[in-house]
C-alpha positions in Angstrom: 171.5 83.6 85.6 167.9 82.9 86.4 167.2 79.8 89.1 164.3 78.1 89.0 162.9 76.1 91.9 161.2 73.0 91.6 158.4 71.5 94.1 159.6 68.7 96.3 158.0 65.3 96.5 156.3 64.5 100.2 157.0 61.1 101.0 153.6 60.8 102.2 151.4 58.4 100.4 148.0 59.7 98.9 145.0 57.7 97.6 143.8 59.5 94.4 139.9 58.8 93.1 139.4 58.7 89.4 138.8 61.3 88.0 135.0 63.1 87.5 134.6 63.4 83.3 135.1 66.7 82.8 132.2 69.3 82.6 131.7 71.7 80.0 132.7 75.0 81.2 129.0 76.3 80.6 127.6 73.7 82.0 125.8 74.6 85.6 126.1 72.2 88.5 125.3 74.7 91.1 121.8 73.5 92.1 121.2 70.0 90.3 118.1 68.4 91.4 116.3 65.4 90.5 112.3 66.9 89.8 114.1 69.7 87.7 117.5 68.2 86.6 117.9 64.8 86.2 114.1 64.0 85.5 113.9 66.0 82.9 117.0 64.2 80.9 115.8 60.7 81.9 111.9 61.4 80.6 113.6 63.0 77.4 115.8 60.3 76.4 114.9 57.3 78.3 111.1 56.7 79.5 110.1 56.2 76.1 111.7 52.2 76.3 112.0 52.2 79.9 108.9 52.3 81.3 105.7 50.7 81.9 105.3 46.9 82.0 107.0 46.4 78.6 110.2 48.1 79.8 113.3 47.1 77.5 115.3 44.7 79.3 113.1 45.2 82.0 115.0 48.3 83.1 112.4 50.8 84.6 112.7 54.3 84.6 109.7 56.2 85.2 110.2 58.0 88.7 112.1 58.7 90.9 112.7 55.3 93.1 113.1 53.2 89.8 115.8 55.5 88.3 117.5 55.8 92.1 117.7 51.6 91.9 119.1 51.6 88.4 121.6 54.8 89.4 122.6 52.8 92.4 124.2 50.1 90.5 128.3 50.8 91.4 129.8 52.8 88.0 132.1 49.8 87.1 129.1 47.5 86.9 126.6 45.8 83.9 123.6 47.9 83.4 124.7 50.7 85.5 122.8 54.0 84.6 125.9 56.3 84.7 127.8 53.6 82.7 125.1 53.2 80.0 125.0 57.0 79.1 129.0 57.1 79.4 128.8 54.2 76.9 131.0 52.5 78.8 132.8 49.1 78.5 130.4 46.0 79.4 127.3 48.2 79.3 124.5 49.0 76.5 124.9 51.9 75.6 122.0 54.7 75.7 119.7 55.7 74.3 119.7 53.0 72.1 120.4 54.1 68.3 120.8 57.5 69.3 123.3 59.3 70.0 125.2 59.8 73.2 123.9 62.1 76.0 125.9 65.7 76.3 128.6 66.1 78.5 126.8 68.6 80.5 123.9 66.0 80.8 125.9 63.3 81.6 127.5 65.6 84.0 124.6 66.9 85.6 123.2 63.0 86.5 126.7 62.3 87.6 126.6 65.2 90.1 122.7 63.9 91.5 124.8 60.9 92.0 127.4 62.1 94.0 125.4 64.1 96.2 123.9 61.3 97.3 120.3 61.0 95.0 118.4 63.2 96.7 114.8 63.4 95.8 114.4 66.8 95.6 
């Protein structure tokens, strides 16, 4: 006869965050940075309608303290940057008439965000 034994529940109550969307499994997050990470991404797929003074929606992003403002805007939020290239409900989603960013991209400007937006 073969027992098995089953973990018990601890009545203790725990606050769980949402989840992070998950990261490719070759996608490197080790040393994301904004001059050699995130910049790159954002001049790619965004600067070419978010910059200068005719900026779409006058949304700039075209260093780093105008993509910091736009990356500050809380997740859940209109016109936040992480919820525009999730494509996420209430935002525009970017780029515009392209397709959507790659996990790993998406993942890596997540990751600037969480540790804090360093300019580095």
């Amino acid at each position: 006869m073969l027992a098995i034994q089953s973990c018990s529940k601890s009545d203790a109550k725990m606050t769980i965050d949402p989840p992070d969307p998950p990261t490719p499994a070759e996608c490197d997050l080790s040393n994301v940075t904004f001059s050699n990470t995130v910049w790159p991404i954002i001049n790619a797929n965004c600067t070419s309608c978010h910059s200068g003074s005719s900026a779409n929606l006058g949304i700039r992003l075209e260093d780093y303290a105008t993509v910091k403002a736009q990356a500050s805007i809380a997740a859940g939020s209109s016109g936040s940057l992480i919820g525009a290239i999730t494509h996420s409900s209430g935002n525009f989603p970017m780029p515009k008439d392209r397709a959507k960013l790659s996990d790993c991209n998406i993942s890596k400007i997540n990751k600037w965000i969480q540790n804090g937006m360093p300019n580095n």
